[in-house]
N, C-alpha and C positions, 0 to 999 in steps of 0.2 A: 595245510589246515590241521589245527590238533584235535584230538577227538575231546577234551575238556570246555573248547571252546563251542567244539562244534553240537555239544551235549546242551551249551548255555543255551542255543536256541529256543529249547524248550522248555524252558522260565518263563513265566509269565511276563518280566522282562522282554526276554528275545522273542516271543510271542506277538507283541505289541508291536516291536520293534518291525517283524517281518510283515505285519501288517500295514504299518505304514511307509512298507515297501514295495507292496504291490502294482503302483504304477510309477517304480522306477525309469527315471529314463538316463540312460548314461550320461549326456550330454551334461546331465547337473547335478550330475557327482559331487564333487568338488565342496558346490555350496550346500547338496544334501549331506554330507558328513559333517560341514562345521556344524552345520544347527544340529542334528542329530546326536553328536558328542557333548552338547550343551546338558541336554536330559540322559541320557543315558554312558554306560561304563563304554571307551574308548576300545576297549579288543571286543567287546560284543560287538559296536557298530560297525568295527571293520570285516565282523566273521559276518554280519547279515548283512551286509554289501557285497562278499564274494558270492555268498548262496543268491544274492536279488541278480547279480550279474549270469551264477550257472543255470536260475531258471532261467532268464531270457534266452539264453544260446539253446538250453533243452527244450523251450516251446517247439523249435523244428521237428525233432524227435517223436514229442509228447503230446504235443499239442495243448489242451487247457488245461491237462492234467499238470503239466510242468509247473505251474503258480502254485499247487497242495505238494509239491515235491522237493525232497531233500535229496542235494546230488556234489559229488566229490568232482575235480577237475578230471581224470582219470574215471571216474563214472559218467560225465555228461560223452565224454571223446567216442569210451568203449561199449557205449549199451545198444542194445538192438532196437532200433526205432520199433516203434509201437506196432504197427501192420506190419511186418512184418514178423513180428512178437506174436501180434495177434494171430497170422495167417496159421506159424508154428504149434500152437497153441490149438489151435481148429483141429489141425493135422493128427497131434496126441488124440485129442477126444474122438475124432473119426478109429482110433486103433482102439478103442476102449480102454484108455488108460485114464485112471483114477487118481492114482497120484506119482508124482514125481522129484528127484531127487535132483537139482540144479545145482551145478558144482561150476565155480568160479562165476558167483551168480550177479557179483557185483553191488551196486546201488539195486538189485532186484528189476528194473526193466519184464525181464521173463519171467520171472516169480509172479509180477500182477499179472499178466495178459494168463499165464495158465490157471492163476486163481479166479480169475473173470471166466474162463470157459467150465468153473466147476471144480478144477483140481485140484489136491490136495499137493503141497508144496514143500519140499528141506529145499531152504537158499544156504550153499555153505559157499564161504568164502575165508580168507586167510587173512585178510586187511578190514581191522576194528573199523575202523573208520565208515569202509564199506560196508559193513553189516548192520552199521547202527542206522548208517542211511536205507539201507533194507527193511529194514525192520519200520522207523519210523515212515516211509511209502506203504508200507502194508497197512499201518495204523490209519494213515491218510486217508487212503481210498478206500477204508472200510472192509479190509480184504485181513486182518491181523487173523480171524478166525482158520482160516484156510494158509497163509505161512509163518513156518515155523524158520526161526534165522537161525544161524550156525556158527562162530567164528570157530573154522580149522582148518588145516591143509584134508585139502581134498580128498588126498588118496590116502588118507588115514581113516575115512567114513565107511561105515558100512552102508551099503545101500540096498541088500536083499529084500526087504521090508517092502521096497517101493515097485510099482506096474513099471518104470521105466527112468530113465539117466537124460540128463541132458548136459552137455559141458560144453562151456563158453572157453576154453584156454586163452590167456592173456599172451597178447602176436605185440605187443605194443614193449619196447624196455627203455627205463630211464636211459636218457643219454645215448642210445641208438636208435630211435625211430621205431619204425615198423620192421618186426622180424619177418624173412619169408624162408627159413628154412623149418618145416614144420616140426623139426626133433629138435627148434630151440623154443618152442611154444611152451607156456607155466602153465598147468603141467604140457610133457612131452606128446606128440599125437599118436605114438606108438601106446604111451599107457592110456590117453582116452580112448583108442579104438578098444582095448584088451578090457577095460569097466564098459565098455557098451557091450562088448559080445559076454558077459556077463549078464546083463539084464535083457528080461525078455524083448523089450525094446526102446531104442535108444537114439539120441541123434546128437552128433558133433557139431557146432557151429566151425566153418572155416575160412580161410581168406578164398575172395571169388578165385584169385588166379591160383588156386591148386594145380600142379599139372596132376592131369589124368590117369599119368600112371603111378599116381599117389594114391589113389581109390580102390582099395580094399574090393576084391570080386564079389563079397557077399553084402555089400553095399549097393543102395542107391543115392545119387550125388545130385543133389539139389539145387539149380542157380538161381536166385529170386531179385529181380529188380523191380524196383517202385518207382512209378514216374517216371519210366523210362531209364532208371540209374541202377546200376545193376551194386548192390547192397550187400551180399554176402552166400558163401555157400555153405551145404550143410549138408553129412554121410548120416544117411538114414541104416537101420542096424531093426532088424523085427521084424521090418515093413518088408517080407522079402519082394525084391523088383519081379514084375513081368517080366516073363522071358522077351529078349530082345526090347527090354526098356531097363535099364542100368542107370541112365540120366536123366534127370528133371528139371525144366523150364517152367518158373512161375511167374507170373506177370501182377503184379498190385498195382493200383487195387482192384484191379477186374478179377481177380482171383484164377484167371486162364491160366494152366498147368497144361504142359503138353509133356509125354515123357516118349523116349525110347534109344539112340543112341549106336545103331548098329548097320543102319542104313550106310550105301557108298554115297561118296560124295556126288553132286548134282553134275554131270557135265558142263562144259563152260560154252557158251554161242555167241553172238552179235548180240548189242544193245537194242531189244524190240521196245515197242512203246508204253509199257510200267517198267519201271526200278520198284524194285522190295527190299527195304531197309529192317531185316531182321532184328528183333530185341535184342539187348547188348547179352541178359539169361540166356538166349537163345544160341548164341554163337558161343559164348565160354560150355555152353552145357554140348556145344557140338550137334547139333539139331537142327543146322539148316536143310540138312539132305529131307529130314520129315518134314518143315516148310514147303519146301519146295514140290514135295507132293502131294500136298493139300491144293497146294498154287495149280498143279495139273488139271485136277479137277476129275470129273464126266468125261472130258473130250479128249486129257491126256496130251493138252498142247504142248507140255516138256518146258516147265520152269529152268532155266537153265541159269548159271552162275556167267557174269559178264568177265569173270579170269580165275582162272584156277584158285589163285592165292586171296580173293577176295569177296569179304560173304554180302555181296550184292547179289541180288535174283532176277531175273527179268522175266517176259511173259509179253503175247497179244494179247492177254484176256487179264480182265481187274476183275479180282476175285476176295472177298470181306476175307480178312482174318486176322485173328487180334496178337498173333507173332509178328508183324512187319505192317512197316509205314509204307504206303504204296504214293509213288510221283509218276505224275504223264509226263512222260517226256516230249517235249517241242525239237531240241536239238541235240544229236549226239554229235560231237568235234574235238579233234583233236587238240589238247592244251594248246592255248594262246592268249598270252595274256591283252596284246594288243585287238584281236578278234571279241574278245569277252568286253573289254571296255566300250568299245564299239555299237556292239550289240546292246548293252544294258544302255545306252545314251537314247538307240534309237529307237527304240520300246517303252523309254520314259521307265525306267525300272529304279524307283528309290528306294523297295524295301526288298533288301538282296540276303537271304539267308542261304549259308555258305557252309555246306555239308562237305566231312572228306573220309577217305579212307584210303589206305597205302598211297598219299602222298605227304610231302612234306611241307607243302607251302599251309601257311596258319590264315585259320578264316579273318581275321582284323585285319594282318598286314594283306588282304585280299583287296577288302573290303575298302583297305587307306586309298591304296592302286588305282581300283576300278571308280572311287566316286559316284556310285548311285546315287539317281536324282530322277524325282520324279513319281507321277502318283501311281504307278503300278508296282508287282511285286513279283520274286521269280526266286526258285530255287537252283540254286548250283550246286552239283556233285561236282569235288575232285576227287579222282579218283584212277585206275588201272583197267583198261580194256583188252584182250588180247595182249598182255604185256606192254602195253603203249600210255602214256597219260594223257586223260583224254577228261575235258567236260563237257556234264550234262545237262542242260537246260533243259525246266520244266514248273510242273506247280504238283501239289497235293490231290492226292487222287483222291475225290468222294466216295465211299463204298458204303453200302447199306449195310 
């Protein structure tokens, strides 16, 4: 997309144009382009067909906001959904921070949600394209007072001026995918750690699967899933951690934050009658050991791991907690594909939902196998017991 074209949007032309684009529907493309090129210029109607197509893929993100937004292909892939934007954004204003200096800020994503909590905002970024789309989002959602756009390289900013840093480094490169080595991140994560310990405080966005011994000691390391999807991680730099809490587990949109990371691991026992499916935040941020003794409780029944190597929990006692999905288990048995078919025939089991963890058979090609039929419903763990593969039948444990 050029930025010439992508400036023509806002013509009262491509204005019109993007309005009678709003209930796009892909399917009638096709005939919506020929009549649309009839009244208007041919390269406008093809640049607000790519934008009526990057709104619809950013509703996921965005949500209603996505229909008033201007976004780059590379801007819809790399922004930070919105709650979790938002939750960020909470986070700064809990620190008392006023304003902040967003660096590789994109189509702005974070730039609104901190201007929404109040904050004063620099979105720089290095890519025209990206800034104009920044810029024009700020204009959109009434937010232009509160950010200021930037086209530059990053680490040529000053940002003394500003309560705190935040930096999105671009993990994504033409032509190779997704980067995972963090000292090939635009910029490098060794220079955004060294502009965060720079300002008073500061947070990196990073990929979830950081390993741990990439986490800076005077940091705390954030893991935030939404919906159960575990969405991104992020080295906190101001916020000094509690002693013996270095790691962070956030849950959206319940807002459940659990932190600490210092705890030994849970001992491993027999499969008793709940399984606890730990949040996926939960397990990258290394925090099942603190699950599991919330799961003890008063009585200290000893949550215990079903194998060393896998972050199931078990338990006699079903105990509320918004870290793990808790199942009654009916059956524990050793893998058997013929035994499982069996069973879901004479139970009348049609609606078979097919959990796994350290195994390798795939829930569909399960699912081909066994032919569930029938009006009842049952959950299956695959999964590792004592080092053995073993499934678990069971249902959804109700918890208050």
């Amino acid at each position: 997309m050029e930025i010439d074209a992508f400036r023509a949007l806002f013509t009262p032309e491509g204005q019109a144009l993007l309005d009678e684009l709003r209930d796009y529907s892909p399917g009638e493309e096709l005939a919506l382009a020929t009549r649309l090129r009839r009244t208007y210029d041919a390269t406008l109607v093809s640049t607000a067909l790519s934008q009526a197509r990057l709104r619809t893929r950013a509703a996921a993100k965005f949500g209603a906001d996505a229909q008033q937004m201007y976004f780059t292909p590379n801007g819809v892939e790399q922004s930070t959904r919105s709650g979790v934007a938002e939750w960020r954004a909470q986070r700064f204003r809990a620190l008392g921070v006023g304003s902040v200096a967003d660096l590789c800020s994109g189509i702005g994503g974070d730039a609104l949600a901190l201007a929404r909590a109040g904050i004063r905002v620099l979105a720089v970024d290095r890519d025209p394209l990206a800034c104009a789309a920044a810029e024009a989002n700020a204009e959109a959602l009434g937010l232009g007072e509160l950010i200021e756009t930037r086209c530059a390289d990053v680490t040529e900013v000053d940002t003394s001026g500003y309560d705190a840093v935040f930096v999105d480094p671009a993990r994504r490169s033409a032509g190779r995918g997704r980067i995972f080595d963090p000292e090939a991140y635009s910029p490098p994560l060794s220079w955004a750690i060294e502009a965060a310990r720079k300002a008073p405080v500061a947070a990196l966005k990073v990929a979830p699967g950081i390993p741990h011994e990439a986490v800076p000691e005077d940091a705390e390391a954030e893991w935030v899933s939404d919906g159960g999807d575990v969405k991104e991680a992020a080295l906190w730099f101001g916020s000094k951690p509690e002693p013996g809490s270095p790691h962070r587990a956030t849950l959206l949109p319940a807002g459940a934050s659990l932190t600490g990371g210092l705890l030994p691991d849970p001992e491993a026992g027999p499969v008793r009658r709940y399984l606890y499916e730990p949040d996926g935040a939960v397990i990258r941020a290394h925090l099942v050991a603190e699950v599991a003794a919330q799961l003890s409780g008063e009585h200290g029944d000893g949550a215990t791991l079903i194998d060393p190597t896998i972050a199931y929990l078990t338990s006699d006692q079903l105990t509320a907690t918004p870290y793990a999905t808790a199942y009654e288990i009916t059956d524990a048995l050793p893998f058997n594909l013929k035994k499982l078919k069996a069973l879901v025939r004479e139970r009348g089991i049609g609606t078979l939902v097919v959990k796994k963890r350290g195994s390798a058979i795939e829930p569909e090609e399960l699912r081909r196998k066994v032919k569930p039929e029938g009006a009842n419903s049952a959950v299956v763990v695959l999964t590792r017991a004592a080092g053995a593969p073993v499934m678990l039948i069971g249902q959804p444990a109700a918890t208050a």
